[in-house]
Structures are given as structure tokens and as C-alpha cells.
C-alpha positions in Angstrom: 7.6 -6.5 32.0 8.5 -9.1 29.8 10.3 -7.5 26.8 12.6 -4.8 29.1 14.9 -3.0 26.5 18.8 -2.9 27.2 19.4 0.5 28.2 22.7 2.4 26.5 25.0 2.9 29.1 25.2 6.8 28.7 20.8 6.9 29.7 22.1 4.2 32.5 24.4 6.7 34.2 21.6 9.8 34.0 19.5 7.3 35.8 21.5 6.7 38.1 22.7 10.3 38.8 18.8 11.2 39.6 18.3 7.7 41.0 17.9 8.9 45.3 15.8 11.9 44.0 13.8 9.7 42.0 13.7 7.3 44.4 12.6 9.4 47.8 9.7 11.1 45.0 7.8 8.5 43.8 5.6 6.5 46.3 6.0 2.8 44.3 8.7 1.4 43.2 7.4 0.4 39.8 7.4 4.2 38.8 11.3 4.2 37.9 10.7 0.6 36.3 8.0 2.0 34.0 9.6 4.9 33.2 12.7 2.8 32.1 11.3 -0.1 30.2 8.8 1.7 27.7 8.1 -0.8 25.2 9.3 1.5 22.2 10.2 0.3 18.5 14.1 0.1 18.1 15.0 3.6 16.4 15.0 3.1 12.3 13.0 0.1 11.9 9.4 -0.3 11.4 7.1 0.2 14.3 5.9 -2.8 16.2 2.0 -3.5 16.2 0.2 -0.7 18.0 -3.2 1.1 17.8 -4.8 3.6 15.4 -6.8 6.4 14.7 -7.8 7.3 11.7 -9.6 10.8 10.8 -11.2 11.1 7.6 -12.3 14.5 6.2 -14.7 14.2 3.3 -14.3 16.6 0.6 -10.9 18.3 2.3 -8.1 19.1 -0.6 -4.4 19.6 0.1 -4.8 22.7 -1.5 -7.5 23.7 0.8 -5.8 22.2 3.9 -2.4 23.7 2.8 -4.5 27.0 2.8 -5.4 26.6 6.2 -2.0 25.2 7.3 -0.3 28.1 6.2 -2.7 30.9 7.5 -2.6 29.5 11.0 -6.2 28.1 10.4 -5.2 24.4 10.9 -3.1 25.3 14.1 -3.4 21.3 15.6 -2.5 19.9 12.5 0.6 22.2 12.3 1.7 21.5 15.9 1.7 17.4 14.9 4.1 18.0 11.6 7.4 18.0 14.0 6.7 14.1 14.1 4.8 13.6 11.1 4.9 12.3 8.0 2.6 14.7 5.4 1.5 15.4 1.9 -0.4 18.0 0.9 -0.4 16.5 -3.1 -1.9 13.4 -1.9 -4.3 11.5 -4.6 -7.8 10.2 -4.2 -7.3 7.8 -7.0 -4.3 7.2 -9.5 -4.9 3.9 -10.8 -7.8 4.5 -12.6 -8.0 6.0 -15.9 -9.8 9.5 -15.0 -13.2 9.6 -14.2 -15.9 12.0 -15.6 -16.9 12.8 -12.5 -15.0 11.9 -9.0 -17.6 11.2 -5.9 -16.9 11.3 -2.2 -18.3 8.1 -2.0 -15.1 6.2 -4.8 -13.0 7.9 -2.1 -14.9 6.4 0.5 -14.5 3.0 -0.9 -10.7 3.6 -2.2 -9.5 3.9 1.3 -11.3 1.2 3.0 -10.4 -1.4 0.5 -7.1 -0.7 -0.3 -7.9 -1.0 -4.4 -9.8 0.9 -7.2 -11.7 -2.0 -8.7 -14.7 -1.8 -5.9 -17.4 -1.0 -8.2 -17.9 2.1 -6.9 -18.2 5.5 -9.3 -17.8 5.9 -13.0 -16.2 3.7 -15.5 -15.2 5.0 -18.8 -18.6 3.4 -20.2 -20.8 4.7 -17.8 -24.0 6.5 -18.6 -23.8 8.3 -15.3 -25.7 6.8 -12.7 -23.2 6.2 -9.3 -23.4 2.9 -7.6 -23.7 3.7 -3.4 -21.0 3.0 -0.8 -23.8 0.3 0.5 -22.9 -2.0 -2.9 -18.8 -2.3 -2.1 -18.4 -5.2 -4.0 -15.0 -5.8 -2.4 -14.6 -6.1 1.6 -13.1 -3.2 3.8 -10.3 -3.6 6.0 -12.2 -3.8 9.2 -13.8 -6.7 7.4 -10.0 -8.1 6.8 -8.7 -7.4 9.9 -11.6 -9.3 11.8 -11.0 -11.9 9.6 -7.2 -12.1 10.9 -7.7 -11.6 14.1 -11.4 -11.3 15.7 -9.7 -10.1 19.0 -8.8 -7.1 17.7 -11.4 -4.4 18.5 -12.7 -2.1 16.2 -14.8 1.6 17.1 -16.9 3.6 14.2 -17.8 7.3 14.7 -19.6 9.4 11.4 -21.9 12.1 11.2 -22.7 10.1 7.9 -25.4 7.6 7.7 -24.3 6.0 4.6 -20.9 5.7 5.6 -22.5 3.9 9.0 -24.7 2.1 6.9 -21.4 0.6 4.5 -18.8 -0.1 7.1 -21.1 -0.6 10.7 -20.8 -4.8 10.2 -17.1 -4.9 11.0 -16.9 -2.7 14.2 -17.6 -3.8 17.5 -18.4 -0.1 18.5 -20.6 1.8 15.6 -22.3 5.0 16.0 -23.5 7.7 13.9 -23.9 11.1 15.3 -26.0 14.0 13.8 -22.6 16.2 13.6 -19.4 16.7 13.8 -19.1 18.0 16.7 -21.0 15.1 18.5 -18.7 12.6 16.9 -15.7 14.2 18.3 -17.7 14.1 21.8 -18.6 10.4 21.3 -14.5 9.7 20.4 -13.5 11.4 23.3 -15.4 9.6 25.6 -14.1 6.3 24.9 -10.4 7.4 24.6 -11.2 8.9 28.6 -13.5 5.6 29.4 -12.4 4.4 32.8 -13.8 0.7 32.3 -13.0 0.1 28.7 -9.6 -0.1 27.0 -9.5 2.1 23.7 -10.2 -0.4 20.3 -7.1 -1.1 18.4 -9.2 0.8 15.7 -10.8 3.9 16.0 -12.5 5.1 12.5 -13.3 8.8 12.8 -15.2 10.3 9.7 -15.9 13.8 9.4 -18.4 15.2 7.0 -18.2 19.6 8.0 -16.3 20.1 4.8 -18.1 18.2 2.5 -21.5 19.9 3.5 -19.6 23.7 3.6 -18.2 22.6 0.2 -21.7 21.1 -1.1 -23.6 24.2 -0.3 -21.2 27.1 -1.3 -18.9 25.7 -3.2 -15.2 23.9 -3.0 -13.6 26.3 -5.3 -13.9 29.3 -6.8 -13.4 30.4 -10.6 -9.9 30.1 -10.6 -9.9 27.5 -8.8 -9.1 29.2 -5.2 -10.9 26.9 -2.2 -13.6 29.1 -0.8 -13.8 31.2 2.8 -16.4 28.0 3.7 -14.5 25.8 2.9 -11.4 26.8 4.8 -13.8 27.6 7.7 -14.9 23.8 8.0 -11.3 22.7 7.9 -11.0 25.4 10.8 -13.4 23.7 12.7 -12.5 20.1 12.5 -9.1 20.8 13.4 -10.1 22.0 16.9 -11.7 19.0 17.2 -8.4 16.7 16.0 -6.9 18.8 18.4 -9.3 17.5 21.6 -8.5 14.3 20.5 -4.9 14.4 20.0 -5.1 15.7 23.8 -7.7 13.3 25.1 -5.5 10.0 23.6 -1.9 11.6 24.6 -3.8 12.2 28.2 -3.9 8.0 28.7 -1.5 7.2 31.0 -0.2 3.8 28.8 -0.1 6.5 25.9 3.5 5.5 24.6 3.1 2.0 25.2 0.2 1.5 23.5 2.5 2.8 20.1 -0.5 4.8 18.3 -0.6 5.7 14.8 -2.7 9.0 14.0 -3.6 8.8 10.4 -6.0 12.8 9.2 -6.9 12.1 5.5 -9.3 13.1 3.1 -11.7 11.1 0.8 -11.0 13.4 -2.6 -10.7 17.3 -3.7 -14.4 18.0 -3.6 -16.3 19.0 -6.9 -15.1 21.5 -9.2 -17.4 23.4 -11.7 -14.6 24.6 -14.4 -14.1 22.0 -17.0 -11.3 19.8 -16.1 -8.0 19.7 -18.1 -5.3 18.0 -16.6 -2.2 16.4 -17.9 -1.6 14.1 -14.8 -4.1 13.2 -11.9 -2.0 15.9 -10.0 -3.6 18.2 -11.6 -7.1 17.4 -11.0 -8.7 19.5 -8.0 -11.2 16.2 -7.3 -8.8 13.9 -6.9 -6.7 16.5 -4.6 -6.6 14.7 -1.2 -4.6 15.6 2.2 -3.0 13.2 4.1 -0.7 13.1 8.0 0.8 10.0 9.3 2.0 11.3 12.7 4.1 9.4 16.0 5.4 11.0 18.6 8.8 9.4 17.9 8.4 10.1 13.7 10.8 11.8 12.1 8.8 15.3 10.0 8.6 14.5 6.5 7.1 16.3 3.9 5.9 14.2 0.7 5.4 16.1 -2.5 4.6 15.1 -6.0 7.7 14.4 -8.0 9.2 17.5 -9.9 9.5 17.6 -13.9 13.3 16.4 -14.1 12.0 13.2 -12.2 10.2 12.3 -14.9 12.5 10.6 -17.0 11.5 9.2 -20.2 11.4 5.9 -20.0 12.1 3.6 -23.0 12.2 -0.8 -23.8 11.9 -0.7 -27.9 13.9 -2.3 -30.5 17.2 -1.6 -31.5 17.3 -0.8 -35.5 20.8 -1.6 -35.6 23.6 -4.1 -36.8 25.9 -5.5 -39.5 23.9 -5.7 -42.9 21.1 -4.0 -40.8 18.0 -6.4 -41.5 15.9 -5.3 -38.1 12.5 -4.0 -39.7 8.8 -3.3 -38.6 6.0 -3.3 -40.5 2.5 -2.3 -40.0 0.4 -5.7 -41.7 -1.7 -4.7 -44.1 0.0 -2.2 -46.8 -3.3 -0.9 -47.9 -3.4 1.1 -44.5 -2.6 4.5 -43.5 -2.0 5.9 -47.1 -2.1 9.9 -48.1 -4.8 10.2 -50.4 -4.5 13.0 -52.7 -7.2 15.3 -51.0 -6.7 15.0 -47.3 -4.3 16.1 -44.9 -1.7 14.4 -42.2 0.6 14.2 -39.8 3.3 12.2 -39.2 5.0 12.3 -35.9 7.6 10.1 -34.1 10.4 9.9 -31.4 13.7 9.9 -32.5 16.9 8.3 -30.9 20.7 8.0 -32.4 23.2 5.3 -31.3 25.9 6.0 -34.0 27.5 8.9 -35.1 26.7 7.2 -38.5 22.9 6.7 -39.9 24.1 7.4 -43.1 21.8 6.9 -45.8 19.4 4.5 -43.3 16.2 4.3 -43.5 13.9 5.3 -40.3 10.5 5.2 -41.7 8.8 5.1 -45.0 5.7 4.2 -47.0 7.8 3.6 -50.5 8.9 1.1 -53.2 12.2 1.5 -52.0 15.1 4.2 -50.6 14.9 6.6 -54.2 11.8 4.8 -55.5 9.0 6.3 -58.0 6.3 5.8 -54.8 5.5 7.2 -51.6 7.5 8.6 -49.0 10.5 7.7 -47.1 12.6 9.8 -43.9 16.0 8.8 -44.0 18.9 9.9 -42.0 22.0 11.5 -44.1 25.2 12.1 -41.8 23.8 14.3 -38.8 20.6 15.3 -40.7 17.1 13.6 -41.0 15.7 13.9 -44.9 12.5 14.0 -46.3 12.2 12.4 -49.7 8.3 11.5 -51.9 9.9 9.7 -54.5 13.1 10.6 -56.2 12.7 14.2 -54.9 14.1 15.7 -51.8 11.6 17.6 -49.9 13.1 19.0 -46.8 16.5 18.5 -44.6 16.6 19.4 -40.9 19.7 20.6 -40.5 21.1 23.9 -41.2 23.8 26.4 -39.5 21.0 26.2 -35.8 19.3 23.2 -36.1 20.7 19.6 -34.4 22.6 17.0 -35.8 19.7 15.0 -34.7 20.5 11.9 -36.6 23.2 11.4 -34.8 23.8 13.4 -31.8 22.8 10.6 -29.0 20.0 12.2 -27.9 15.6 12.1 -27.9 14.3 14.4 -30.7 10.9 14.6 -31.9 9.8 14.6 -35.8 6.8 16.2 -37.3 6.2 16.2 -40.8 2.7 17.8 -41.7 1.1 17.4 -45.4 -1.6 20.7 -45.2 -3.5 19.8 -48.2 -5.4 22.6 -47.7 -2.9 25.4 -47.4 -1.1 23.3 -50.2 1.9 23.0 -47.8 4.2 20.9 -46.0 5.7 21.5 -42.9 8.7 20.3 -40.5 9.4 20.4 -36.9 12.0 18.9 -34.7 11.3 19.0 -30.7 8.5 21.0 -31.8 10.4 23.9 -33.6 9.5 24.9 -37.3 12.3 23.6 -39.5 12.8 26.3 -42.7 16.4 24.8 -44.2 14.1 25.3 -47.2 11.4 28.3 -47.8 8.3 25.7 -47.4 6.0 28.9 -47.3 6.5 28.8 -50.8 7.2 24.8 -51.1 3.4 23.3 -52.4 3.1 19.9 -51.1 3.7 16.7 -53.3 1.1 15.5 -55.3 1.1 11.8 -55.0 2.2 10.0 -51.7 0.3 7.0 -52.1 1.8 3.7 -52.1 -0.9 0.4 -51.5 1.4 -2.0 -52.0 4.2 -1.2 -49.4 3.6 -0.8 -45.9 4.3 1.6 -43.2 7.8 0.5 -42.2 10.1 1.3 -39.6 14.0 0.0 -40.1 15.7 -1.4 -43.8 14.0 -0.7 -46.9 14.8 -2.1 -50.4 17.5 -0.3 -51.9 18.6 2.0 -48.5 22.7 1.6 -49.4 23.9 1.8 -46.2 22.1 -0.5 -43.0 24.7 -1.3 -42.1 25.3 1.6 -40.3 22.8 1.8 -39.0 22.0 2.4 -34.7 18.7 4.3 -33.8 15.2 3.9 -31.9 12.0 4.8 -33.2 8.6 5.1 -30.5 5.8 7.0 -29.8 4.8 7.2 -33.6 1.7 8.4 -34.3 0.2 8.9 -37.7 -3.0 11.6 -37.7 -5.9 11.9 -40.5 -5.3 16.1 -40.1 -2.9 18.8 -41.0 -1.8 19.5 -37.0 -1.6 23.1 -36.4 2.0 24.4 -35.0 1.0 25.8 -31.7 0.0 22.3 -30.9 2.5 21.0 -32.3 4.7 22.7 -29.9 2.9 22.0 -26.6 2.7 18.3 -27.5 5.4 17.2 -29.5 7.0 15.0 -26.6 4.2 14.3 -24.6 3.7 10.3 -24.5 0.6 7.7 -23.3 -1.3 9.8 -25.4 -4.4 7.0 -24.7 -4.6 8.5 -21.0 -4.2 12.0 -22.0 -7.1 12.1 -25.0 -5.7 15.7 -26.0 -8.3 17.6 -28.5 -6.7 15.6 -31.9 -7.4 12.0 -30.2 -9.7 11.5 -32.3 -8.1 12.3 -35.3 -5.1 10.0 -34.2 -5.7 6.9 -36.7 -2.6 4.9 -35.5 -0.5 5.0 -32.7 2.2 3.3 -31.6 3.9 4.0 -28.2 6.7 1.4 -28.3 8.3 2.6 -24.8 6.4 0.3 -22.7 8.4 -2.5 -20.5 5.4 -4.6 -21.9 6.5 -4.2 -25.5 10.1 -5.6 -24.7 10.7 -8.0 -26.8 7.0 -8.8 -27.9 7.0 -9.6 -31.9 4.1 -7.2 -32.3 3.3 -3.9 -31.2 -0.7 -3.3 -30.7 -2.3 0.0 -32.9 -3.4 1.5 -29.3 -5.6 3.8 -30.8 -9.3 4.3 -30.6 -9.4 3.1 -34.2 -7.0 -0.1 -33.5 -10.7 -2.5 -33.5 -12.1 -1.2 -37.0 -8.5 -2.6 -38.6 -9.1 -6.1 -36.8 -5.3 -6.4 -35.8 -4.4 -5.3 -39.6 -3.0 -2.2 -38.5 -0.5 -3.3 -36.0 3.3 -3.6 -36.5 5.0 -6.7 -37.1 8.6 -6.7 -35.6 11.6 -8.7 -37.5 14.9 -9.2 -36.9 15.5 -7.1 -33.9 17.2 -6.3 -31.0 16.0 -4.5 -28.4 17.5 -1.7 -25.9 16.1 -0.3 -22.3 16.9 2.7 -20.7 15.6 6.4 -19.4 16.3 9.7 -20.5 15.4 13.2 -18.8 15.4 15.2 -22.7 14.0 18.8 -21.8 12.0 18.6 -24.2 10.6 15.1 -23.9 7.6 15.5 -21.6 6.4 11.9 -20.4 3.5 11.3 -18.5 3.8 10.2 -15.1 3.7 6.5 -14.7 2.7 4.8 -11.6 5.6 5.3 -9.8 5.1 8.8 -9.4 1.7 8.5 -8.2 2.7 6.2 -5.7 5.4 8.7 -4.2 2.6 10.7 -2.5 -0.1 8.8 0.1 -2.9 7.1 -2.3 -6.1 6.7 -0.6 -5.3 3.2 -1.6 -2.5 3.2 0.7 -4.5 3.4 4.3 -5.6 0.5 4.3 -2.3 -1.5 3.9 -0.5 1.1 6.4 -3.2 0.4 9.1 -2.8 -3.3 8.4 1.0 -3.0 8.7 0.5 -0.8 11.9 -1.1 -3.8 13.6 0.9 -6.3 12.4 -1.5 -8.2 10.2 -0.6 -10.4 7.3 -2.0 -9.3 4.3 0.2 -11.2 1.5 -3.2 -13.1 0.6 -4.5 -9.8 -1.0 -3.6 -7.7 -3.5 -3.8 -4.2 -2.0 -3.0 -1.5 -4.3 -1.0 0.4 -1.9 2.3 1.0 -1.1 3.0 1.1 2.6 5.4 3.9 3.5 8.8 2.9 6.0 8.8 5.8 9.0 12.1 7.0 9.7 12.1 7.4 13.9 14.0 9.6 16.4 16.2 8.7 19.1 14.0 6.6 21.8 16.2 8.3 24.7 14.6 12.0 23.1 11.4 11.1 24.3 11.9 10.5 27.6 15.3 12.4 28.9 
């Protein structure tokens, strides 16, 4: 052997102790050296290059699997948890703006490319025809790893034509079986092959569930996955079971360090309309996925919980001595209240003084007490209302929040119901009534053209200088929002990705929490509208500082970024792990995933 291990001294002395047994048992004397110089990874570090085996399940969901784990149904995949790595929240795609539908065939081409931009499946534009696995416009990783290194052997097993017909090029062994069960059969056969070492690859793809699921269905009403669908997911675990025991049957098992990858290719189809506020919650994009060693430490990945989600913020800073930070949306004429329609105005709201007195925070006026317009304007711990030289409505009274100054993420809405001939106030989604607005009729003129929409110092505000707040996620709507809306999404942010039912009346919105936005002079209109106004409608910044940080608000509710996709297995993340696994270098592409570090056991466990 030429890379013996040191052995600790307290495994030297057992050795010893059993050394004349050991010695008058076996009939060669190389038995006691191979049992002591097992080329293992060192414990805690990434495993050295090795082989794999990768199982893919079409159409298998965590949910369904987890089903099946639970009820004994999946009995193999339980027994392999004790040394594996495993989500059951896994995502078929999260880097993707969501699809109007989700094929088998994106998660297909996901996971052997190791990106999202393939060409394969439905772009927001799309008028619905699918693009087949067979027109990949970006190479697999068999492709990549033959390119590395063509002495590394690749073997390719479906009961799917199309997938044979896609990926077949790169293997050295290809075959496709008419089922399951055959493919299983033809797997086993080289892992037991007397002549042939086993390829450093093995590519296994199942298709049981995907048929079970095609022809009943993937889910029932609620949502449920179906008796047939759990039966399939039965079935294929006896036969990752065979495997398992035909590969962990080779003599030079250990040695040959083998990585067991069982994943899915997405969630299957799902017949209720879809409404989700993150990918999590989309059944189709639902995947399963197991990363198992013999010498892994168990690990169970889920998706990140609701306090992880922190609201993340990099806006300016309205702030400073003789206060002069402003923003201002460029062309005035935009975004006016015109006598006989309704709005909303709606913004995040974020103290850094115990101050704010008489400071501006937004406004589409002449000046702080002027004869035009509107203006909200902080007075001591309460936020003010004011259409010309009248004050409309103050937040606080004897329950509500200092919330101009109180250090903390509120949310403002101020509705102007032409219709009901009514204004209405909410902060964090709660109906302010420090006045009786049911009886309040709504201001008759809030125009102003010749004054912009303007975040920061207005003309005449008597006191920036004491000024410290933030202002994001300000959205200004063409409707009278109702209040049950108003408190399910008052603090909900990326309001582009999650379209709710009033996107289209959102006329300007901007989310000013982006790390993008730090310190860029102009903040982009990111509505659907934001093309019509030919850059007119976005904001201008002047004068300003800016400020980063995160906050976890209750009542804040951000949408997941990509961070919290990536802390489950992506489909995109196979292909770098199995690259990884095999010690390839891969820095010349830009892989999507994020390779995962195993945590490993004590090497003497394995073997004492």
C-alpha cells in the first residue's frame, strides 16, 4: 500500500491484543495488513476522490417520499439515514422565477448541468410549447467529467428512452431497459461483474413513479400524494435496497470510498391552482434528496424556519445635521391622485432617533404646511398625515406604537377610497382609528404636478435636522386596497416574484432593500409599468448616506432570498457534489450549486 495511515496508539494496542488469534486465522498474511491500512478520508475533512452512484426517481416528492419514510414503506432508504445526509424539502428549481408549468424533463436537465439556464421548460414569455431533454443547450456533467479526465468510466441505466437518448454520448456503458425492474437487474450485474471493475459513475434513473403518478395522479385534492404514488416509491426502494447490498457485497467496498446519491427530478404535476409564496411551497418543484457514506454523520436538512428569515436591508440613511438627504421620483407629473380614482400608499418604516420631530418621510406637496398635495411627516413618536394645511390622521394613541421613533420596522398604509369617500390608516397591517375615519370623507384635492414624489427634506419641514430614518419597499397602487389584504401583505417584500392578485394595479414600486441598490444614485421603478414611464418614474437619490443591516420584525415577512433556497439540496447541486466526489476541478464553470461539507465518524468505528 502506498498511503498506509498512522494508526492511534489506543487501535495499535487492540491489534495487537488479537494479533496471535488473528494471526493463526487468516491463511495470508496480507489479511491483517488490509484490514489495518483502509484508505479512509481523515475524520472531519472532505472525502478524498471515490466512486458514485446516483439514483434518480422521476416524479418522487419529499412529501411523497416522507410519506413512505414514515409508514415503513421506504424501509431501505430509512436503514441508510444513520449515515446520511437527507432533505425531504429539497427543490427542483430555485433560481428561476416560477414557471407556469414545471416538467420532469427541466428537472432532468437541472441536475445534469448543474444550472437553470439550459433552455429546457418554460420561460416567463413562453406560449407553452416544451423544448425536449434531446435539445440541452448546455453540456451534462458526464460530458464535463470526460472532458477532465477521459479515464474515468462512466455507466447509464433508464427505463427512459429520452433520457438514454440525452445523456447516452458521455457514458462508456449505456443501456435502456423496458422497466424498472430490469434496470435494477442490469446495475446489479455490473456491481457483481467478476471481469470488470465498477465505473467511477454509475447513473441509475428510475421512471415507476412518474408513470404511477402520470396515470392516477401525484396528489390528491388537498394536495395528499396518492396510494399509487406511494406504492411506486415502495417498489423502487426494494430495488435501492438490492443495490445498496450488491455494491456493499464488493470486497474493495470501503476502499473504493462510494458516494450513494437517491434524488428526484421534481414534485410531479399538480391539478389545484398553484399559490405559493416561496418555491417551498410549490408541490412541483418538491424534490427528495439522500447523500449517504457509511462513515457520514445523519443529518437532516430542512427548509429554513420563519425567524430565519430576517429582513434584510442596504437603503439610504435620511439622516444628518441640516438634513439635506432627499429622493425624488423624476418627473413630477407622475403618480398624482386625481380627484376620481382611488390609491394606496404603502411603505417600510425605520427610526434611528428618538427624535423625527417635524421631518419629513414622504410627500407629494409644495412644502411641509403647503396649500398642495400631501405630505407624512413624523411628530415626536407619531407618524402624521397632513393634505395641505389640514391634519388628516395621527397614528398614535393610548395602544398604538411610537413608531416614529421606537427603533424598529413598521409598515404604513394610507388608502384614499374614493369610492366609499373614505380614507384609511394602518400600521403593520392594523386599522389605525386615533380619529373616527368612518365618518372622516376623504380630501378633495391631492393633486400636486409640479412637485414630485419625495422621500427625505421638503421645503419648509422646520426640523431635518433631526432627522434619522429609512424608507423601502414603497409601493404606490392605482386602487383603494381592501383591509384583509392589507393585513396578510403589509410586510411581505420582492413583490416582482410574488405577483399577488393587486400586481397589476401596483403602478410604482420601489423595493430599496437590495445589496444592489447600495449606494446606487438611482433606484429603478421595478414594476410592470416601470417601461411605459421611460425611466421617468424612477427615484433620483441626493445627498445620502446609506446603512446595511437585518432585522427579524414579526411582522415583517420577507421573501426568501437565495440563501434559503440553497440550505436544502438543489437539483442544481448534484452535479457539483459528484464532481467534488471525484476530485475534478470545476472552477472553469459556473455551476449553480452549492456543494455541501459531510461531517464524518470516527474511522476506528468502522472497523473495531
Amino acid at each position: 500500500m502506498n498511503r498506509k495511515r498512522k494508526i492511534q496508539t489506543s487501535l495499535f494496542a487492540k491489534i495487537l491484543f488479537m494479533g496471535m488469534t488473528i494471526w493463526a486465522m487468516m491463511s495470508c498474511d496480507n489479511s491483517l495488513e488490509r484490514l489495518t491500512t483502509n484508505e479512509y478520508p481523515k475524520s472531519g475533512n472532505q472525502a478524498q476522490t471515490g466512486h458514485v452512484l446516483c439514483v434518480v426517481i422521476d416524479g418522487a416528492s419529499g412529501k411523497a417520499v416522507n410519506e413512505a419514510y414514515t409508514t415503513q414503506k421506504a424501509p431501505h432508504i430509512r436503514s441508510m439515514r444513520d449515515n446520511a445526509v437527507i432533505t425531504f424539502e429539497g427543490l427542483a428549481d430555485s433560481r428561476h422565477k416560477a414557471l407556469p408549468v414545471f416538467t420532469n424533463e427541466r428537472g432532468w436537465a437541472n441536475m445534469m448541468t448543474g444550472v437553470t439556464t439550459h433552455g429546457i421548460g418554460l420561460d416567463e414569455e413562453s406560449t407553452g410549447e416544451v423544448k425536449p431533454i434531446e435539445e440541452l443547450e448546455i453540456p451534462s456533467f458526464l460530458s464535463r467529467i470526460k472532458q477532465l479526465d477521459n479515464e474515468k468510466k462512466i455507466s447509464l441505466y433508464t427505463a427512459d428512452n429520452r433520457f438514454y437518448q440525452a445523456f447516452r454520448n458521455n457514458a462508456d456503458i449505456a443501456r435502456t431497459l423496458d422497466s424498472d425492474q430490469q434496470v435494477k437487474s442490469a446495475v446489479i450485474a455490473e456491481i457483481n461483474s467478476d471481469t470488470d471493475l465498477p465505473s467511477d459513475v454509475i447513473l441509475v434513473e428510475f421512471n415507476g413513479v412518474q408513470k404511477a403518478g402520470a396515470a392516477d395522479a401525484f396528489y390528491d385534492g388537498s394536495g395528499n400524494p396518492t396510494t399509487t404514488v406511494i406504492e411506486a416509491i415502495q417498489e423502487i426502494d426494494t430495488y435501492i435496497g438490492e443495490i445498496r447490498t450488491a455494491l456493499e457485497s464488493r470486497e474493495n467496498y470501503r476502499k473504493e470510498n462510494w458516494l450513494i446519491i437517491v434524488t428526484s427530478t421534481y414534485g410531479g404535476t399538480y391539478s389545484e391552482t398553484v399559490q405559493s409564496d416561496s418555491y417551498y411551497d410549490d408541490l412541483r418543484l418538491n424534490t427528495f434528496t439522500l447523500m449517504y457514506n457509511s462513515r457520514f454523520v445523519s443529518k437532516v436538512v430542512g427548509k429554513p424556519s420563519a425567524s430565519e428569515l430576517n429582513y434584510k436591508y442596504f437603503t439610504p440613511l435620511y439622516a444628518g445635521n441640516n438634513q439635506k438627504s432627499v429622493a425624488t421620483v423624476a418627473d413630477p407629473k407622475l403618480f398624482e391622485m386625481e380627484n376620481n380614482k382611488s390609491y394606496t400608499v404603502q411603505f417600510m418604516y425605520y427610526s434611528t432617533t428618538k427624535k423625527n420631530n417635524w421631518v419629513n418621510i414622504l410627500s407629494k406637496s409644495d412644502k411641509h404646511k403647503g396649500s398642495k398635495g400631501w405630505n407624512v411627516h413624523g411628530d415626536g413618536g407619531r407618524i402624521k398625515f397632513r393634505v395641505g394645511n389640514r391634519n388628516v390622521w395621527t397614528s398614535q394613541q393610548s395602544t398604538d406604537p411610537w413608531v416614529s421613533t421606537d427603533g424598529k420596522w413598521h409598515t404604513v398604509t394610507l388608502v384614499f377610497d374614493r369610492e366609499a369617500v373614505r380614507f384609511r390608516a394602518y400600521i403593520d397591517g392594523n386599522y389605525s382609528t386615533h380619529r373616527d375615519q368612518q365618518n372622516m370623507t376623504l380630501p378633495t384635492n391631492l393633486t400636486c404636478p409640479d412637485y414630485p414624489l419625495t422621500i427625505g427634506k421638503i421645503e419648509n419641514s422646520p426640523n431635518e435636522s433631526n432627522a434619522g430614518f429609512c424608507v423601502t419597499n414603497l409601493q404606490f397602487y392605482d386602487v383603494a386596497l381592501p383591509e384583509e389584504f392589507i393585513k396578510k401583505n403589509h410586510g411581505v417584500t420582492k413583490l416582482e416574484e410574488v405577483k399577488n392578485e393587486y400586481w397589476d394595479h401596483l403602478i410604482g414600486y420601489w423595493p430599496c432593500d437590495r445589496e444592489e441598490d447600495l449606494e446606487n444614485p438611482i433606484l429603478k421603478n421595478v414594476s410592470q409599468y416601470a417601461d411605459s414611464y421611460a425611466g421617468k418614474s424612477d427615484i433620483t437619490f441626493a445627498d445620502q448616506t446609506w446603512t446595511t443591516g437585518n432585522s427579524a420584525e414579526e411582522h415583517v415577512a420577507p421573501a426568501p432570498d437565495d440563501s434559503d433556497y440553497q440550505a436544502v439540496f438543489n437539483n442544481v447541486d448534484i452535479t457539483l457534489q459528484t464532481m467534488q466526489w471525484l476530485g475534478l476541478s470545476i472552477s472553469e464553470w459556473k455551476f449553480e450549486g452549492v456543494g455541501k461539507t459531510f461531517e464524518y465518524t470516527f474511522m476506528e468505528e468502522n472497523y473495531i
